[in-house]
N, C-alpha and C positions, 0 to 999 in steps of 0.2 A: 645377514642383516635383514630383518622384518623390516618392510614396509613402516610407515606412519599411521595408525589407525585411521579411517575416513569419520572426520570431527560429527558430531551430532546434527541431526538434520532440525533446522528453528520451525522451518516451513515447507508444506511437500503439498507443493500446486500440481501435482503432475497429472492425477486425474480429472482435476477441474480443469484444465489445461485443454487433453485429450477430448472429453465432453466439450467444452466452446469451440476446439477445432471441428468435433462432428457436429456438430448444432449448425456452424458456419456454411461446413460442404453440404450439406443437405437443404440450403436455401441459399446454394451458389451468392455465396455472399463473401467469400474468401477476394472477391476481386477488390474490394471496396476495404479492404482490410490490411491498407496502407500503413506504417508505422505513424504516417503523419495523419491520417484520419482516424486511427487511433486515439493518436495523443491527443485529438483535439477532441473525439467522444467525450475522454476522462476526463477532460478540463470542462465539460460540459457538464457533466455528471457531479462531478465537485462544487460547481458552481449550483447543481441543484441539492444537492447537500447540505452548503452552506445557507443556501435562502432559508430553511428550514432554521436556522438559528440566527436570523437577524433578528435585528432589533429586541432579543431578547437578555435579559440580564443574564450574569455568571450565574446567578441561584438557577434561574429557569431553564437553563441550556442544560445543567446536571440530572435533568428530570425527561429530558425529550423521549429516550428510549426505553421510558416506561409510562410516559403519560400516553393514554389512549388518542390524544388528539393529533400524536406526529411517532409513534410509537413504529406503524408498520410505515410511512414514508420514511422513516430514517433506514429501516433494514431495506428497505427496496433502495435506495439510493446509494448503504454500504453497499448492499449487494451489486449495484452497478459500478459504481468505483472500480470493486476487485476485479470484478469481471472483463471491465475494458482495463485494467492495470495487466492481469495473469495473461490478457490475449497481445496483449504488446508486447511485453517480454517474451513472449514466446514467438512473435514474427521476428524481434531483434535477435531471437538466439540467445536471451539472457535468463542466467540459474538464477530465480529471485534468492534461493538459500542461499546460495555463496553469497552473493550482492547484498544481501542481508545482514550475514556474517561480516562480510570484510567490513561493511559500513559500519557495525557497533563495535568491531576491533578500534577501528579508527576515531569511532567516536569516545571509547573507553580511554583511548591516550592522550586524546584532545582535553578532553573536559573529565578529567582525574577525579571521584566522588568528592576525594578529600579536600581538594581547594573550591570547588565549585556548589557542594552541596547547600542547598535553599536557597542560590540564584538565577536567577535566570536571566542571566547576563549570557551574550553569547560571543562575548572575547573569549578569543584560545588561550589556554595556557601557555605559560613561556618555554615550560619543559620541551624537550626535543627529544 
């Protein structure tokens, strides 16, 4: 009997991963590199994300990452995101691929295209 093939990989942080753990050792900065001073970087960092689209309409928010005037603060700010996102998971020990995967398995059974599609309503479905 074969094995089960190893499913497609969505996402592969592994080098970015590697790279912010050496970036880290190299500015002994691994001490400070708590799961909980993490978490609360990213929540910092999202929080500077989002100012970037206050107060601005749905039309205007659809243009940020190409209007010159918040173009490169929005790539600096994804780019922080991910960056304290891939370094967390990787202090907790977690596969963002799998975590990935298993989450849109469950979200694929949760919210079925076919009953749910053009709401955005976020009751579950009844199915089981």
């Amino acid at each position: 009997m074969t094995p089960a093939p190893e499913p497609q990989r969505l996402l592969d942080v592994d080098a970015l991963s590697r790279a912010l753990e050496r970036f880290a050792v190299e500015r002994d900065w691994t001490q400070f590199h708590s799961p909980k001073n993490l978490a609360m970087a990213l929540t910092g960092e999202v929080g500077e994300l989002v100012e970037i689209f206050q107060w601005m309409s749905a039309e205007e928010s659809a243009d940020v990452g190409t209007d010159p005037r918040t173009a490169q603060a929005v790539r600096d700010e994804l780019a922080d995101v991910l960056i304290y996102l891939v370094r967390l998971a990787d202090r907790l020990g977690v596969d963002l691929d799998a975590a990935v995967r298993d989450k849109m398995q469950r979200n694929a059974l949760r919210y079925p295209a076919d009953e749910v599609r053009g709401s955005n309503s976020k009751q579950p479905t009844t199915r089981s």
